[in-house]
N, C-alpha and C positions, 0 to 999 in steps of 0.2 A: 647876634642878629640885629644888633640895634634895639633903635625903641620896641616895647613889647607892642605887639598889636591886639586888636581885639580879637575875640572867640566866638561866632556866631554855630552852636552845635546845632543841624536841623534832625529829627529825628521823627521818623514816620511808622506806623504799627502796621507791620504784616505786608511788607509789601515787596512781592516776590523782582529777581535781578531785571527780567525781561520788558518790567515795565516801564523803565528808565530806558529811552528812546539811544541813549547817548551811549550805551554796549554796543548796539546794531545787531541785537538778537532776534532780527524779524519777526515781532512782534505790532501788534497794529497800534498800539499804544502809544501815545504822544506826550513826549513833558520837555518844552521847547527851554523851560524858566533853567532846569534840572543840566540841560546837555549846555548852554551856554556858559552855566559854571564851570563845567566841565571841559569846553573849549578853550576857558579863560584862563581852568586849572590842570589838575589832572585827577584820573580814575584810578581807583585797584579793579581788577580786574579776577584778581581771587581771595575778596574777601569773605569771609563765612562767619559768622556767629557759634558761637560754643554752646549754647543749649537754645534751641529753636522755640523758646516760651519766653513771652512777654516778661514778666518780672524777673527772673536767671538772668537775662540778657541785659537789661535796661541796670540790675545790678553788679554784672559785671562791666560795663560800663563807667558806673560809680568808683569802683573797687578795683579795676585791673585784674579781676580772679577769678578763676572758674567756678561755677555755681557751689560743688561742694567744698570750695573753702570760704568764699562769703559766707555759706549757709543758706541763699535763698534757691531753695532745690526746687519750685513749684510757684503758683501766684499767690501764698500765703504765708509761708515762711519768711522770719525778718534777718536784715545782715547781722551778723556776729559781733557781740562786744568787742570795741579794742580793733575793728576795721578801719584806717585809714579812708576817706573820701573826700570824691574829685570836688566836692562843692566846698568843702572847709579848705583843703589845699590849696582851693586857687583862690578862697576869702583874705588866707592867710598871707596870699604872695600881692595884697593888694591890689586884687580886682574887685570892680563893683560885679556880685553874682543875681542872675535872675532866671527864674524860672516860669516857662510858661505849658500849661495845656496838662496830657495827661501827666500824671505821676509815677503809678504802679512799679516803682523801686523798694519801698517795703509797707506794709498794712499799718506800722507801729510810728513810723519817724517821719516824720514831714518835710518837705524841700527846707524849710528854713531851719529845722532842727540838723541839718546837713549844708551848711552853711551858705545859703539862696535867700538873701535879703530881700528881695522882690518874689512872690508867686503866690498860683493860685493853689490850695492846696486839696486836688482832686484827687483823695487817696481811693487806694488798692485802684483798679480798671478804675472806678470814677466817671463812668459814660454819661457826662451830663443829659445825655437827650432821651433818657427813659423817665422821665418826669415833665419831660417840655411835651415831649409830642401824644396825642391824648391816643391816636391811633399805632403806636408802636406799640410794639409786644418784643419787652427785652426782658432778658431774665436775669439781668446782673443791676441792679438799681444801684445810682450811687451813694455813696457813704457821708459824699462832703456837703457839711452846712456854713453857708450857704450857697447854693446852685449858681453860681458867678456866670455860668450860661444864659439861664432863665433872666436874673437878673439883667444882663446888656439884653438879650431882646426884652423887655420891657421898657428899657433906656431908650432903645431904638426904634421903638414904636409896634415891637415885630410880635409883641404877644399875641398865643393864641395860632402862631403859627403849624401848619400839621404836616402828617403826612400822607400816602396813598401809595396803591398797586405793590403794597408787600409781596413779597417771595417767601415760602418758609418751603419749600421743597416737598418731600414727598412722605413725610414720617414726621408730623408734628407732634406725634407722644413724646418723641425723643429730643427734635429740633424745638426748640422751645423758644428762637428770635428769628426774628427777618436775618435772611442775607442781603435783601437791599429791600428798600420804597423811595418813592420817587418825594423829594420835599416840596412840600406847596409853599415856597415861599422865593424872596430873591436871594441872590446867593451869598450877599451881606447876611442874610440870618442863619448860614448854615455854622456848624461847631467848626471847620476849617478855615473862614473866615473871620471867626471870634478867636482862635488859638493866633491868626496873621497880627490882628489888629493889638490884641495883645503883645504881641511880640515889638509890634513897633510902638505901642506906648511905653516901652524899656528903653527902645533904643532911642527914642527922644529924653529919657531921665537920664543916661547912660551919657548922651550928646552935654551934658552939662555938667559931667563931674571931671574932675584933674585925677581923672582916675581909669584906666585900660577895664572891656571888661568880659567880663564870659558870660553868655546870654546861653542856655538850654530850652531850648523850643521843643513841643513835642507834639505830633498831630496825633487825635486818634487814629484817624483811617489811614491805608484803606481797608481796615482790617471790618469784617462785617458786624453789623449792619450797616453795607453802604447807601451813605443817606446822602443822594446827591441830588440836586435842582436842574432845571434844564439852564441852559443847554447840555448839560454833561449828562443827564440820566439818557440821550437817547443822540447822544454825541458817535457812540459806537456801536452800528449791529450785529444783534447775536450772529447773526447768520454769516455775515465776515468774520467771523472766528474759526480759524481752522483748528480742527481737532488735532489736540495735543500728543504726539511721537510716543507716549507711554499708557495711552488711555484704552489703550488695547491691554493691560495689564489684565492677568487672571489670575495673580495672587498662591498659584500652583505651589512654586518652590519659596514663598514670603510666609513669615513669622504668621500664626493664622490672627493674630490683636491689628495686621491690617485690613485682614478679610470684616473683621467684624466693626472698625473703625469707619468701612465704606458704609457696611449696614446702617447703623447708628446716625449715620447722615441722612439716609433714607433718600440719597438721589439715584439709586442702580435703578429702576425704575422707567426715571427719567430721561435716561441715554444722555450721550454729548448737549443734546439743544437743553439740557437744563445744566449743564454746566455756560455755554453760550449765553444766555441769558443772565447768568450773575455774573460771568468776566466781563460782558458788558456792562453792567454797572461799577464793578470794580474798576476798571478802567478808568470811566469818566473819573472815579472818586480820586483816581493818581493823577487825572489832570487837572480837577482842582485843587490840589493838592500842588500841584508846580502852578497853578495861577497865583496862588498862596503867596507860594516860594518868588514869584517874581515881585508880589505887594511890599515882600520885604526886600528884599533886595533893592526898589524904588525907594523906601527908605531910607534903605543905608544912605542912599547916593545924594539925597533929598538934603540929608544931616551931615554929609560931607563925612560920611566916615568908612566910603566902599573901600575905599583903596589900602583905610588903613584896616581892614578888616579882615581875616581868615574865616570862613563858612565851610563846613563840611554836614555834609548830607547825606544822612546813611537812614538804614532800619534796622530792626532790633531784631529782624527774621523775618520770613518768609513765608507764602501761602501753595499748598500746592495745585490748587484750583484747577482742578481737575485731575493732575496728573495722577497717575498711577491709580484712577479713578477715586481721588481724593479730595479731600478738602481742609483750609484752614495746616492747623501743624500739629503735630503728637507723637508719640512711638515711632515715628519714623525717620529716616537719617539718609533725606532725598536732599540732593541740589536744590530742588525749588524751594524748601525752606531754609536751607542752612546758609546757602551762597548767599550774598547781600549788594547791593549797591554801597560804593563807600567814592563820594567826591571830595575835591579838598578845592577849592579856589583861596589866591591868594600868597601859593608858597611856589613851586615848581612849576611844568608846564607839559612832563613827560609822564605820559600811563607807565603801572606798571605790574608787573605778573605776579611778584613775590605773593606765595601764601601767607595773608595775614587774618590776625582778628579781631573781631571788633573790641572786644573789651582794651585793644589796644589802644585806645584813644583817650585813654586815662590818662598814660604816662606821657604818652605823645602831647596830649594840650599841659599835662605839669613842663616837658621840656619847654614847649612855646612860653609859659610863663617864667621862664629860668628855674624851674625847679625839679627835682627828683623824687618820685613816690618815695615817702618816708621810711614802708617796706616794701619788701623785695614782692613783686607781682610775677601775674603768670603770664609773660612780654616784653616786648620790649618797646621804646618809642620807634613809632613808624616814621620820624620828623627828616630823618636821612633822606629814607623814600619821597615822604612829600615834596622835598625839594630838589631829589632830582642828584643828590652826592654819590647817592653808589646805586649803581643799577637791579641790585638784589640782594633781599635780606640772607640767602643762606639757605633760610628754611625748605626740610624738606617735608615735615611731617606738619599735619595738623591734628589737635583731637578735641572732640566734643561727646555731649552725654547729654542723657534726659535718665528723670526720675517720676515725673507724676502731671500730666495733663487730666484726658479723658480717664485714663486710667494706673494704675503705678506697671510702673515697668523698669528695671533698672538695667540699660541700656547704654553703651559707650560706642564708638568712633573714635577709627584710626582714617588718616586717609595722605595719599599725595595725590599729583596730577595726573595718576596714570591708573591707581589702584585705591580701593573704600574698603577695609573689611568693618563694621560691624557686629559688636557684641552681644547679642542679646539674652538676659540672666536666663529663663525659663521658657527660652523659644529656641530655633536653628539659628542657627550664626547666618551672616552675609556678605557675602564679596563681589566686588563688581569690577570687572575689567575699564574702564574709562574708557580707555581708545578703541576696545570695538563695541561697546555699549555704552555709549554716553547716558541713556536714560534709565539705566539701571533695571533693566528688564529680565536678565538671566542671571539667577545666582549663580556663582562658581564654586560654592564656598567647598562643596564636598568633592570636587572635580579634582583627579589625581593630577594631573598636566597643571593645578595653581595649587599643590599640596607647598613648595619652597617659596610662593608668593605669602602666601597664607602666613604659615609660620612666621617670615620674617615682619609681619604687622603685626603681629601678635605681639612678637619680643618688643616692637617699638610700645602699641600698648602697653604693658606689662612695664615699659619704664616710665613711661606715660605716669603711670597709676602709682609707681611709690615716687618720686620726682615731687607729684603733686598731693601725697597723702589719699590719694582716692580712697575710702573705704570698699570700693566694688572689686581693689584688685585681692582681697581674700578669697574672695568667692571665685574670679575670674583664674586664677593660679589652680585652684582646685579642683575646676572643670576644661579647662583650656586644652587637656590634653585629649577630649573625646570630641573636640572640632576639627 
């Protein structure tokens, strides 16, 4: 490929496919900065995430490997001794590494103890602004000293800045933070602005070394609480939100831990217009989040290093904001969390369909640096695809799993483009026809007419599970035959 280029990873928390303008999943949602990379690069179009929880995700990422073989099954568990990672590999291949924003890849090891010369080191979630803002009420306080947030606003002049017209929904025994507030300040002092600025005081250190380099950018949002400033807090109204194709959900024939998941929210209550009202702050928060994304990429071009630069823009998972009268991610094994944005600018110029995932992105920027995961990962490099050599990986199957959010569930997914089945240890199984139910409204699972669909996901599961050492496929072999 010639000279090595640079790695610009963008990486945003919780932010479901539809918000990225540049699918055209008719949604009202705009990110002009996001579809331009996109026009310049190209898109997947099926990519999914393997465990739909921040830290699983953001470590598999690191690692190439599905949650239970990293080890990080949940947002507290740390990677496994003797793991391999993308920050020491691409140290070792002679890039300068830098890390910005959140962290939450493990509680114990630090972006530089994983080979990130530059960062700020915002361990576990890390939400610098539950300490800045006097009127927030968030229930995850951060860990890391010192508040490198608080700190630049005080740099900036922006101490003392606040916030107003929180949302906590409808059940605040349970809900215990804003889903959004509006921030009182300009939009230079929101944390999406401070994660930009960050970013490009690397790529200005980065602009001076005889050295290629891999930059890891990570936004919180627009995962909740979205704290966004005007013009975005009021950029998009509730009431132009059409209600979402599965929010008709009555949870009849679903595992009953999503009946009680909606409870626990405490927005049934509410109806649609209280979903309406937090996708519209969500919203705004994904367009400052592509204004962001445009500050850098002015950047680049600023430092003369667009062209030599590769940028890919993805999330770590998904929110289901409303759908299936839902929120946020957990026990559940919906498109709206699993599916993801994944952009590549820089290599290729054609979309394309293949099921991939995300954790793929490990081996794929080890090939951009001419290198090979040291061990064998659970993927392959997508660098074929990005550039457009062969028009499809192959793949028919994908799988993913969750173990422990809101609550433990041990839970796996099988799925292709046409069929989902769903494992779940201590609940009814789930199947979902794709092409006549896209939103996954009717179970099939017990439906004699998908009895030879069923099975045949199962046995893919089932290879699934010793392939990759699952430990759930003991349990799953054992009961498999009463689904």
């Amino acid at each position: 490929m010639g000279k090595r280029k640079n790695i610009l990873l963008l990486l945003s928390d919780q932010q479901r496919l539809d918000t990225v303008s540049a699918y055209g999943m008719d949604c009202i949602c705009r990110t002009p900065h996001i579809d331009r990379l996109a026009e310049e690069g190209m898109k997947f179009r099926n990519a999914f995430c393997t465990s739909a929880i921040c830290a699983p995700s953001r470590a598999s990422v690191m690692t190439g490997l599905y949650a239970h073989r990293h080890g990080v099954i949940d947002n507290y568990t740390d990677i496994k001794e003797g793991v391999p990672l993308l920050g020491d590999c691409m140290a070792s291949a002679g890039y300068y590494c830098g890390y910005v924003g959140k962290w939450h890849v493990s509680p114990v090891k630090t972006p530089a103890e994983c080979g990130f010369e530059d960062n700020l080191p915002f361990m576990g979630y890390g939400f610098p602004g539950s300490r800045v803002f006097p009127s927030l009420k968030f229930d995850i306080p951060p860990v890391n000293t010192p508040n490198y947030y608080a700190e630049y606003l005080k740099e900036k002049g922006f101490e003392g800045v606040d916030v107003s017209h929180g949302f906590m929904g409808n059940n605040p025994a349970l809900q215990i933070q804003e889903m959004f507030c509006r921030h009182e300040g300009p939009v230079e002092s929101t944390i999406e602005y401070f994660v930009a600025q960050e970013t490009n005081r690397l790529i200005e250190k980065a602009r001076d070394k005889d050295q290629p380099f891999f930059i890891w950018s990570n936004f919180w949002g627009p995962h909740s609480p979205s704290i966004v400033p005007e013009p975005y807090y009021s950029m998009y109204r509730p009431e132009d939100i059409p209600e979402h194709p599965s929010y008709c959900e009555d949870f009849h024939d679903k595992p009953y831990g999503y009946y009680l998941t909606e409870k626990m929210w405490g927005l049934s209550d509410y109806g649609w217009k209280g979903f309406q009202e937090i996708a519209a702050r969500y919203f705004g928060h994904c367009t400052l989040i592509d204004d962001c994304v445009g500050m850098i990429v002015e950047k680049l071009k600023e430092c003369g290093l667009y062209e030599d630069t590769i940028i890919i823009y993805s999330a770590d998972h998904g929110d289901c904001m409303g759908a299936h009268r839902l929120i946020e991610k957990g026990a559940f094994t919906f498109d709206e969390i699993y599916r993801i944005p994944l952009v590549v600018k820089g290599l290729g110029t054609k979309d394309n369909e293949s099921l991939v995932l995300l954790q793929e992105l490990m081996p794929s920027i080890l090939e951009l640096a001419g290198m090979r995961p040291p061990k064998k990962v659970d993927g392959e490099s997508l660098v074929p695809l990005m550039l457009g050599e062969v028009p499809d990986n192959g793949r028919k199957y994908i799988y993913g799993e969750y173990h422990y959010h809101f609550y433990t569930a041990r839970q796996r997914m099988v799925r292709n483009l046409e069929y989902q089945f769903t494992f779940n240890e201590n609940e009814r199984g789930e199947l979902y026809d794709l092409g006549k139910d896209p939103w996954m409204l009717k179970n099939v699972c017990y439906e004699k007419e998908y009895e030879g669909i069923k099975r045949c996901l199962m046995d893919r599961m089932s290879e699934f599970m010793k392939e990759t050492e699952d430990p759930a496929g003991v349990w799953f072999e054992r009961i498999r035959e009463f689904y």
